[in-house]
C-alpha positions as CSV (number, residue, x, y, z in Angstrom):
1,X,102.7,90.9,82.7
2,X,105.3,93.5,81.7
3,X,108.7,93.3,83.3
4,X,109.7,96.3,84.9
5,X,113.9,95.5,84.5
6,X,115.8,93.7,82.5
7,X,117.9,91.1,84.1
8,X,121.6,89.8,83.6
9,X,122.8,86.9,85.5
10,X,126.2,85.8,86.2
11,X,127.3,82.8,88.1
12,X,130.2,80.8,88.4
13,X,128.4,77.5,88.9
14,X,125.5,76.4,86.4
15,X,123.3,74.9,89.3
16,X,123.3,78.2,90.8
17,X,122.8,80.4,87.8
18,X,119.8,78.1,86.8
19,X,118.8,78.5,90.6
20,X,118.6,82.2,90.1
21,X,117.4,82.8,86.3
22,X,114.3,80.8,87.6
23,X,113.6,82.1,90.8
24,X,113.8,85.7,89.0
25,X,111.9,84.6,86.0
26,X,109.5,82.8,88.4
27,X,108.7,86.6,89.8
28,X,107.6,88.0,86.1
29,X,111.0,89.5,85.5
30,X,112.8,89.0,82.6
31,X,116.4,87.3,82.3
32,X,118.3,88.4,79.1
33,X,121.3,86.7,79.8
34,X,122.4,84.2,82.3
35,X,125.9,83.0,81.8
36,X,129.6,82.3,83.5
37,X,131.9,85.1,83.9
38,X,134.0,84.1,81.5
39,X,131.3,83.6,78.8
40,X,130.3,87.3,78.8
41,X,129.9,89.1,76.0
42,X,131.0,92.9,75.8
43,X,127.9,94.0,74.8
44,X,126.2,93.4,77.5
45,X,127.6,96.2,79.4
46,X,126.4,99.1,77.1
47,X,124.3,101.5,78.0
48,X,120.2,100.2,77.8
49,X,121.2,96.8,77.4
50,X,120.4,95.5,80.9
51,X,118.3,97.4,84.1
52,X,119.9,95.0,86.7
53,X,122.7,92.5,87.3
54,X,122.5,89.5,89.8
55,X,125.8,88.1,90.9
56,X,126.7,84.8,92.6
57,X,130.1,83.9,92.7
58,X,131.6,80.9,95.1
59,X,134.6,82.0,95.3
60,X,135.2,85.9,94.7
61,X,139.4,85.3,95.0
62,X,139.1,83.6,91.4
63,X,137.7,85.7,89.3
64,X,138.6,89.3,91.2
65,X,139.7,90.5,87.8
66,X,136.6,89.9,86.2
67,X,134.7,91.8,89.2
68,X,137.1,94.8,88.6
69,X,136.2,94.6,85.0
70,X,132.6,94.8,86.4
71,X,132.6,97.3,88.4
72,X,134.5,99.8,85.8
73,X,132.3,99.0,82.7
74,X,128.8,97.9,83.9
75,X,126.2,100.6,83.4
76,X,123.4,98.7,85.1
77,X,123.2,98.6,88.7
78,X,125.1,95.1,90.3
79,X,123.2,93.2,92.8
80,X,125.8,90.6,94.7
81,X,123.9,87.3,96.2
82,X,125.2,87.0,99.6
83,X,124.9,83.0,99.9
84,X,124.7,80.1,97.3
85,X,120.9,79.2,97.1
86,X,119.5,76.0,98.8
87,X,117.7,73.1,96.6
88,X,114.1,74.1,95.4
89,X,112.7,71.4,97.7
90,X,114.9,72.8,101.0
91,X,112.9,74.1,103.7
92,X,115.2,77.5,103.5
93,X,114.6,78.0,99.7
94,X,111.5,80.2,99.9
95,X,113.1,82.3,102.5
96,X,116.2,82.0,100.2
97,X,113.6,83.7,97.1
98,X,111.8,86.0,99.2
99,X,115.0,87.9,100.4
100,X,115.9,87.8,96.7
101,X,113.1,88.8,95.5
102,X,112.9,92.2,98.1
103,X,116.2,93.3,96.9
104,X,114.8,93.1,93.3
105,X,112.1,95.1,94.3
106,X,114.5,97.9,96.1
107,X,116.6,98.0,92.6
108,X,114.4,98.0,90.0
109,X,110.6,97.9,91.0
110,X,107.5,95.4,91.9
111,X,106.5,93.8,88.3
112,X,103.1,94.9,87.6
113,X,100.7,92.1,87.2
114,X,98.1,93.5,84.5
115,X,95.1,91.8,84.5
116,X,91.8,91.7,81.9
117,X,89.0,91.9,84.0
118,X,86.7,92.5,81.0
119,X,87.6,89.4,79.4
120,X,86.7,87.3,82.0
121,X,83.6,84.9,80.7
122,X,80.6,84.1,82.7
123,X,80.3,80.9,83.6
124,X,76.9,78.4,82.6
125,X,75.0,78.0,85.7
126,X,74.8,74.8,84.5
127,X,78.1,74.1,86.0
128,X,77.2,75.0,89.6
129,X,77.6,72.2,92.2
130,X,74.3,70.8,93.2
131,X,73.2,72.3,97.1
132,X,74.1,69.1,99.7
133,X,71.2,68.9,102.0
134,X,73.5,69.0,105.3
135,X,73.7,72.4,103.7
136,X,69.6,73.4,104.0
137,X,69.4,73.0,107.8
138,X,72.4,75.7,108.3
139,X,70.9,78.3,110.4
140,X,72.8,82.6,110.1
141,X,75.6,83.1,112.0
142,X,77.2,85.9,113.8
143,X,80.5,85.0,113.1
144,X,82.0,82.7,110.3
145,X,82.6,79.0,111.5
146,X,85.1,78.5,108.4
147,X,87.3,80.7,107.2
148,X,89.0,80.1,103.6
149,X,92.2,81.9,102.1
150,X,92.0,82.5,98.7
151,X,95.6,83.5,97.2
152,X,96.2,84.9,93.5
153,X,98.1,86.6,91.3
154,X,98.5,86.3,87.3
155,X,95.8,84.9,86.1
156,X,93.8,84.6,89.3
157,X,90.8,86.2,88.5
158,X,89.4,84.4,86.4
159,X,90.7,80.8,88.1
160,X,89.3,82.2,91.5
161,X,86.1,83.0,89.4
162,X,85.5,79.9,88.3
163,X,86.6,78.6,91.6
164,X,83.4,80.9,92.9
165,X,81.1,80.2,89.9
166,X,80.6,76.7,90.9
167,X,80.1,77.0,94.8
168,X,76.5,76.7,96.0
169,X,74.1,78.8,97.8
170,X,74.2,78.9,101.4
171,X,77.6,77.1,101.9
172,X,78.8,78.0,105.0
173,X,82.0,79.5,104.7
174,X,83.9,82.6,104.8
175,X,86.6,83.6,102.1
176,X,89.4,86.2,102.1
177,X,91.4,86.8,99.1
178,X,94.7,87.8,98.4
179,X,95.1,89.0,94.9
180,X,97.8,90.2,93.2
181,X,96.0,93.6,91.5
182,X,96.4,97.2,91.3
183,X,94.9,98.8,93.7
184,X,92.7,100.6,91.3
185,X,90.8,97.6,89.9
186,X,89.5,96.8,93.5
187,X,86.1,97.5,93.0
188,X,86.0,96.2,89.2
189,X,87.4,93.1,90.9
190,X,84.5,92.8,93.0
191,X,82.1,93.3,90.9
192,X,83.2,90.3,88.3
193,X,83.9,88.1,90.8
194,X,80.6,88.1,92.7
195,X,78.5,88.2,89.4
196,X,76.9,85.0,88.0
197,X,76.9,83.3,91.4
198,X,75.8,83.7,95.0
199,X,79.0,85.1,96.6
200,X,78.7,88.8,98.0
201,X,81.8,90.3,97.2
202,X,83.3,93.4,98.9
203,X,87.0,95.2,99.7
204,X,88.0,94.4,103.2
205,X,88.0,97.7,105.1
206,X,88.4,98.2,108.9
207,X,85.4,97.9,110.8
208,X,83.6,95.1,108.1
209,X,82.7,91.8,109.6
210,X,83.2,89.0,107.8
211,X,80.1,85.9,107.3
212,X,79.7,83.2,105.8
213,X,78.8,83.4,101.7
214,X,81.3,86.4,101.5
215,X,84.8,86.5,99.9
216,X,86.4,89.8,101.3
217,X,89.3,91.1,98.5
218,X,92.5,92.4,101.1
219,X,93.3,95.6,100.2
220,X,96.5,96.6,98.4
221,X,97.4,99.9,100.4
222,X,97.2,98.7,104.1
223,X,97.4,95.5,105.9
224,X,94.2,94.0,107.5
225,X,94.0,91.6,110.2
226,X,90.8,89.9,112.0
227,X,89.2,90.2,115.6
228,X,87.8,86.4,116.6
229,X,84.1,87.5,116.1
230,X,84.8,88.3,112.2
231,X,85.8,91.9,112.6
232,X,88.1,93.2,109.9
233,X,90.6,96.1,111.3
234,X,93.3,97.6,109.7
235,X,96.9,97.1,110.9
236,X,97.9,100.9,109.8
237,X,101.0,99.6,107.5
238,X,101.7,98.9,104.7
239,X,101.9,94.9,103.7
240,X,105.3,93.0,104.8
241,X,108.1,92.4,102.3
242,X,107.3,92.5,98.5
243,X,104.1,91.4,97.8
244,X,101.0,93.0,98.4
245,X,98.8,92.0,99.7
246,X,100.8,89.7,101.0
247,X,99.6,86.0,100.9
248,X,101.7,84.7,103.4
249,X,100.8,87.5,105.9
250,X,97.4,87.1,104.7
251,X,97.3,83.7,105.7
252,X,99.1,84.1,109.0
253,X,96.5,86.9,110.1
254,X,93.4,85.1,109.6
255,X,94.6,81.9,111.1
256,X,95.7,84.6,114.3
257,X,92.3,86.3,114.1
258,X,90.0,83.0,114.0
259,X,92.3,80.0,115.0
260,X,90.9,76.6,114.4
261,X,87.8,78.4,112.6
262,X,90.8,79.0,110.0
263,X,89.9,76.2,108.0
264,X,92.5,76.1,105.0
265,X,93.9,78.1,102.2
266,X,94.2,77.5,98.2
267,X,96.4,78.7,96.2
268,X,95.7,79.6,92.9
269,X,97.3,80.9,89.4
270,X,100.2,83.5,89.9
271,X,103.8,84.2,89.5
272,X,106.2,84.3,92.6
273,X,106.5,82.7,96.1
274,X,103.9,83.9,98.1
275,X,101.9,81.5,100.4
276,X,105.0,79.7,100.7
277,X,106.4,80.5,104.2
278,X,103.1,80.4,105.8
279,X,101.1,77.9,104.1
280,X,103.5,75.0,105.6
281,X,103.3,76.6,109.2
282,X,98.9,76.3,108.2
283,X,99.6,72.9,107.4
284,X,101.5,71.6,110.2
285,X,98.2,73.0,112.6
286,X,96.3,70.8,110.7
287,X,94.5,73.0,108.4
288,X,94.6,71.8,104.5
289,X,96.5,73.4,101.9
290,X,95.2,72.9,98.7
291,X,96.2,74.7,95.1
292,X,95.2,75.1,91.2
293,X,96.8,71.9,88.9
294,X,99.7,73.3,86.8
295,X,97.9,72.3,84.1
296,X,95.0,74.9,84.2
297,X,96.9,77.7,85.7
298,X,98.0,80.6,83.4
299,X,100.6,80.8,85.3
300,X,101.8,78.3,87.6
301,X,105.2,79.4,89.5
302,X,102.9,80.2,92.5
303,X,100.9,77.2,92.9
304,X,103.9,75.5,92.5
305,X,106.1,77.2,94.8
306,X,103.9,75.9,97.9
307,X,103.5,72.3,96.5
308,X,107.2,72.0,96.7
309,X,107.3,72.4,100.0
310,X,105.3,69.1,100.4
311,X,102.6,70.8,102.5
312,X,99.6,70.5,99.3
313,X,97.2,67.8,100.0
314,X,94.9,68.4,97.1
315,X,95.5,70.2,93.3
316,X,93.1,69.9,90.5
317,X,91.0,72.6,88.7
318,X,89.2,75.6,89.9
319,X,85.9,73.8,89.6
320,X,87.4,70.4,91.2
321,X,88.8,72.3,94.2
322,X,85.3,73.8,94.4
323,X,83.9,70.0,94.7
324,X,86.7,69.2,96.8
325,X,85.2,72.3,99.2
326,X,81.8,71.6,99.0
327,X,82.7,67.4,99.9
328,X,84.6,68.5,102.7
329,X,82.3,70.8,104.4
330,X,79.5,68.3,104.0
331,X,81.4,65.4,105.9
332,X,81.8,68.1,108.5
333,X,78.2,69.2,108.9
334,X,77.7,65.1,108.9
335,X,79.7,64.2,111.3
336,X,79.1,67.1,113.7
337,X,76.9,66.4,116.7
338,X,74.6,69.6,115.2
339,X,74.4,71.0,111.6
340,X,73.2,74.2,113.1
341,X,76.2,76.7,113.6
């Protein structure tokens, strides 16, 4: 990922300067300098040194001369926090982040996630899940019975890849993904994410319907939302605050458009916040939340932005949250009355 602004912040408490140097590092922006207002060095404020400053200060009264010198001498633009962030494991914080984060964008740009699609290795079919034999009995449906997010950002091609590589055939489930991506890779996306297994891949445009065995990519330009008989349609605007697609509105739509059929979401490797605001809400209906282990991520801010908000039932590896998947939907056919669908 290249950073798009350089970022300087100052904060007259350490919690909350550590507070805020993560939650903009956590967003693929880069922090040169995070210190009091007393500590700062005159360098700083020459020209080219800095694209952006963030400003938190308790009590403004104190340290009014400093802002003065501030405002005079800064050459950067100054963004001033308007309220002390809450713990990382408050129910407010990703609220707290994603406001942050917007106003980041409005100064000084989205960061640009830059992905190598072409680097992406194919995967042994050797490592493909065997078939469950609830599975064989599954008859074609009109309209998906389960309905999986899939949400990604740095690095998620290739985990959601692998994630896919190791599915098998005639697994009766629907996925929508929420990547991260330039717009422009859409198609190159689809392609390496439906080769080397049996997932048909395509860009979620209006009109589409959505069945099981497919993994519809969101689109980056326009928001998409789903009728209850798999329908994709397009909302006509542009995806809410500064992510897009957007995860969380991702997430929210498809639980909207198919409602208990809305089976669950899993998060995967990215930078950011997103999924956090509406993966708890998925959560509290019932429906699982799973995400990508730390460990295996490329990056892990996203993944681990929605575990701290207790609502993750299940991490582990692409290809254990694939087993995970597959497990789960076989208890279900099991236990149902009818395997048909």
């Amino acid at each position: 990922m290249t950073a798009p602004g350089r970022v300087g912040v100052i904060a007259d408490s350490t919690l909350q300067g550590h507070l805020l140097s993560s939650a903009v590092k956590g967003q693929g922006y880069q922090v040169v300098v995070n210190t009091e207002p007393g500590n700062l060095e005159p360098h700083w404020f020459e020209d080219d040194a800095l694209d952006l400053w963030v400003v938190d200060l308790s009590s403004e009264d104190r340290w009014q001369d400093f802002l003065d010198h501030l405002l005079e001498n800064a050459s950067a633009p100054i963004l001033f926090c308007d309220g002390q962030a809450p713990a990382r494991t408050d129910a407010l914080y990703p609220r707290w982040e994603r406001r942050l984060v917007t106003k980041l964008v409005d100064f000084i740009g989205k960061p640009q996630v830059q992905e190598r699609l072409d680097v992406i290795p194919k995967r042994a079919p050797s490592l493909r899940i065997p078939e469950p034999k609830e599975f064989q009995a599954i008859m074609p449906a009109h309209r998906p019975q389960r309905v999986w997010v899939l949400g990604a950002s740095l690095g998620g091609p290739a985990a959601v890849k692998e994630f896919l590589d190791c599915l098998p055939a005639k697994l009766p489930v629907a996925f929508v993904l929420a990547q991260h991506i330039d717009g422009s890779f859409l198609d190159t996306l689809c392609g390496v994410l439906s080769r080397d297994n049996h997932i048909r891949c395509k860009v979620a445009v209006d009109g589409e319907t959505l069945h099981h065995g497919e993994l519809a990519i969101a689109p980056v330009e326009y928001a998409i939302r789903f009728r209850h008989d798999g329908r994709i349609q397009s909302t006509g605007q542009p995806w809410e605050g500064p992510y897009a697609p957007s995860i969380d509105q991702v997430i929210q739509n498809v639980s909207e458009g198919f409602g208990q059929l809305a089976s669950g979401a899993i998060l995967f490797s990215g930078m950011g916040n997103d999924g956090a605001i509406a993966a708890p809400k998925l959560a509290a209906a019932g429906q699982p939340i799973w995400a990508q282990s730390s460990e295996t991520c490329a990056c892990s801010s996203q993944p681990d932005s929605v575990r701290e908000t207790g609502c993750v039932t299940f991490s582990g590896s692409p290809e254990q949250l694939a087993q995970q998947l597959v497990e789960q939907v076989r208890r279900e056919l099991k236990n149902a009355e009818s395997p048909a669908i």
